[in-house]
N, C-alpha and C positions, 0 to 999 in steps of 0.2 A: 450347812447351806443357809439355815436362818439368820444366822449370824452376819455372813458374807452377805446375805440380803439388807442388814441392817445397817451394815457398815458403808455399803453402795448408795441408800437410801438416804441416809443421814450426812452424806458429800452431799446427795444432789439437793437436800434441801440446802445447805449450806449456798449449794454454787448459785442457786437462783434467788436464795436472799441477797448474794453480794451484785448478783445480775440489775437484781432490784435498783438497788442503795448506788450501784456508778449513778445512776440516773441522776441521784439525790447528792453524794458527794465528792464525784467524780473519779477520772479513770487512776487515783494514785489507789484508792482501796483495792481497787482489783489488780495493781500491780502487786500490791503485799502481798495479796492471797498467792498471785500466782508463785511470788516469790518465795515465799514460805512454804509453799509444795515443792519447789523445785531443792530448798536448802535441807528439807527431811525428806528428802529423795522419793518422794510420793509421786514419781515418775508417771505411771501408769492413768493417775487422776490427773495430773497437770495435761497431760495431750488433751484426755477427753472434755477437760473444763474449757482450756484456749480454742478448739476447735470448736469447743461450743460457742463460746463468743465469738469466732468467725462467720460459724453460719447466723448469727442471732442477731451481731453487727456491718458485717461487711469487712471490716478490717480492725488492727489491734496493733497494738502499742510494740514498738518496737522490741520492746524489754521481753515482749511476751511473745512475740515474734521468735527473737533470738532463741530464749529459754524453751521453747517449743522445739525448735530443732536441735539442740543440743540434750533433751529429754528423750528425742528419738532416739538421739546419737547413743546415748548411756543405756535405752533400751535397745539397742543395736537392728535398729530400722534406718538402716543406713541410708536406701536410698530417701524414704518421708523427713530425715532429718536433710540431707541438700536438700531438696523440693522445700524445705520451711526456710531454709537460712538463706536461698537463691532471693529471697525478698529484702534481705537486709541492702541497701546502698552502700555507695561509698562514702557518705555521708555520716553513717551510724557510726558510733563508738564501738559497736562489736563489730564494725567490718572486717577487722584484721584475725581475730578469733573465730570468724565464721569462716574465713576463706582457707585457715590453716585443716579447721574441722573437716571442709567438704572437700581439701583435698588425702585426709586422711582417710576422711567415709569412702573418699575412689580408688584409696588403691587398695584398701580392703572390698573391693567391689572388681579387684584388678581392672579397673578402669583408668589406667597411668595416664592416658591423653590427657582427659577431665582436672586426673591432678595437677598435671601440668599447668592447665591451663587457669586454672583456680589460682594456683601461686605465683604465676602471672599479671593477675589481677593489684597484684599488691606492687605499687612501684612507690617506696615513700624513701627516706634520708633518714632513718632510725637505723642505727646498726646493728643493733641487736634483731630489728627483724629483719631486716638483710643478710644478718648471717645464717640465720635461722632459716629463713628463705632459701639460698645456696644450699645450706646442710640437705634440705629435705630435697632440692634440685637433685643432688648427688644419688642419694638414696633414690630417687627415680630411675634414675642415668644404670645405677647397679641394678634394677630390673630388669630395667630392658635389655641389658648385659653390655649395656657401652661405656666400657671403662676409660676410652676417651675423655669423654665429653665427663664421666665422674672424675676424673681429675681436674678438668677444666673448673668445674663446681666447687670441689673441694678447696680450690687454691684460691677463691674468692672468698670464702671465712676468715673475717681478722681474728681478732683476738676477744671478742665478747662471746664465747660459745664455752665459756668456763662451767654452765649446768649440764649441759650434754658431751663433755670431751669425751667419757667412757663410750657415748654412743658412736661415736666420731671414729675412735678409735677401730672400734667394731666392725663401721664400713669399712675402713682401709686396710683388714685382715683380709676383710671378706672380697674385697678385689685382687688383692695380692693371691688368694685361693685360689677365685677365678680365671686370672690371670697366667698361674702356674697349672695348673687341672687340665686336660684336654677331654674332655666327653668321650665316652668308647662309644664304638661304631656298630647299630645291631647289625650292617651287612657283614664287618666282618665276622661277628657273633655267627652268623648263618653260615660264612664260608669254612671257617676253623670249623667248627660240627661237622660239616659237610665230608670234610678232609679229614678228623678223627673225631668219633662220637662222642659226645660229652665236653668236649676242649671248649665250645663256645659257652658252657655252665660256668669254665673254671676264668675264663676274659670274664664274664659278666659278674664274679663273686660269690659266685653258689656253685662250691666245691660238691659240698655233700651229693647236690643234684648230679653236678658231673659224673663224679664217680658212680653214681646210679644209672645213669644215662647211658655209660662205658658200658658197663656190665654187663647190663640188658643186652645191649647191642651185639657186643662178642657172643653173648649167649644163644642167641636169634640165628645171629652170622654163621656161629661153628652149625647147628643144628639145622640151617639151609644148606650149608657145605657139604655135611655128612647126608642129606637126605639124597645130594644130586651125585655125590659117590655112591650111594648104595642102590638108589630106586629109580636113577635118571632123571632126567630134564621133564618129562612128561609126565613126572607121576603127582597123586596129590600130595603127599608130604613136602613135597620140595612147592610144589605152588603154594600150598599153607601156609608154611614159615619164611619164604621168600614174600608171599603179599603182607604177613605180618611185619617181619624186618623192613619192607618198602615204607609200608605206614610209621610205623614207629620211626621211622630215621628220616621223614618226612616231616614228620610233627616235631621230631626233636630240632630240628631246622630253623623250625618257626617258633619254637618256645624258645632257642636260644637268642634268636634275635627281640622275641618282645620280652626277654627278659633284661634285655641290654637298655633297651628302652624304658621300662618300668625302671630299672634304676636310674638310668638318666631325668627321669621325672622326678622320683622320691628326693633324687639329692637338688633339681632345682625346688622344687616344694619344700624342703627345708631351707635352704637357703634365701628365699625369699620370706621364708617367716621373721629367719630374723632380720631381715631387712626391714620388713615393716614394724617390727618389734621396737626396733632401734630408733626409728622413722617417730615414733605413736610416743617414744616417753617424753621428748623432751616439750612437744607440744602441751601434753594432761601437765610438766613438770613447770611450764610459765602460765598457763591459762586457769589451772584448778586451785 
């Protein structure tokens, strides 16, 4: 703890000596500094230093601007890193690195609109980020699960997208999946159950469950059968394990449909990871 105290202490004297000294030899020493926290990934100092000189100054240097929201971005404060870099113009030298960032920081925020509309922002004659531009268009287009409009995207990449092809590539599996795959249905997950117990465990991928689900139920079944042969309709054996079997083949109903479902998710949740996966290298692979 003393340590950690000594080590806080000795930034802060540092930062208000340099707070000092801009005054005296202006705002490039405090760009070093900042910079040099940001190159030894001293991420955690750098926000709180630059924010200091926002509230100390009013405003800060573009350089420290940028670095500030890209320092969120590395400490995965996704949304304080847009809210920093929404101040960069179109004007600035990092405009085009900030606009890729915040729409990287949206869709990991599954916020796809935002991203959209961030890479939007970018209308210039450079090919390389135009194609870059399209790529990540694409990789949106496959979220949203519009493989339309991801071909339309794709087919506007010339031929500068030689760092990210393997990423490239990746999507155009992952449509082609998409494409071929059709989502199972929890209704009918619920009807198959309904119609023989267990059958909507064995649609949804969980055999084991099914077979357990069977089992029970035959078991339930013959021992409501046999209670209303032997004791009648009115007795309590046959009401016990007939309201048991009701319940149970009720519940098995509903778990087989949100089981269909829960897989339907897990495999978009995967799928979308790698989307963004694919989305996130080629950007760190020209900006870092």
């Amino acid at each position: 703890m003393i340590i950690g105290f000594k080590s806080h202490f000795h930034f802060y004297i540092i930062c208000s000596f340099l707070i000092f000294s801009t005054n005296l030899i202006g705002q490039k020493s405090t760009d070093q500094f900042v910079n040099y926290l940001y190159k030894s990934n001293q991420n955690n100092h750098l926000v709180d230093y630059v924010e200091y000189l926002k509230r100390e100054n009013g405003n800060i240097s573009d350089t420290n601007q940028f670095l500030l929201g890209k320092s969120y971005y590395k400490l995965q404060s996704l949304t304080k890193s847009n809210d920093a870099l929404k101040a960069l113009q179109n004007t600035s030298v990092f405009f085009v690195e900030s606009r890729f960032l915040m729409h990287i920081n949206s869709i990991y925020l599954n916020n796809y609109k935002s991203g959209y509309d961030y890479l939007n922002q970018l209308n210039y004659t450079d090919t390389l980020i135009n194609d870059l531009k399209n790529f990540e268009l694409s990789g949106l287009a496959l979220l949203n699960r519009d493989l339309e409009m991801f071909e339309e995207f794709d087919s506007k990449i010339g031929n500068e997208y030689y760092f990210y092809s393997e990423e490239r590539d990746n999507l155009q599996k992952i449509a082609d999946n998409l494409n071929s795959r059709k989502l199972k249905s929890p209704l009918m997950a619920g009807m198959l159950t309904a119609i023989i117990p267990g059958s909507g465990k064995f649609y949804a991928g969980k055999r084991g469950q099914g077979i357990y689900s069977f089992v029970i139920s035959m078991f339930l079944a013959l021992q409501t059968w046999e209670s209303y042969q032997k004791d009648g309709l009115n007795s309590p054996r046959f009401i016990a394990y007939g309201s048991i079997l009701s319940l149970f083949h009720a519940g098995n109903i509903w778990s087989s449909a949100l089981s269909v479902k829960n897989y339907n998710n897990e495999f978009n949740e995967a799928v979308d990871y790698r989307i963004k996966m694919d989305l996130h290298i080629p950007i760190r692979s020209l900006f870092d």
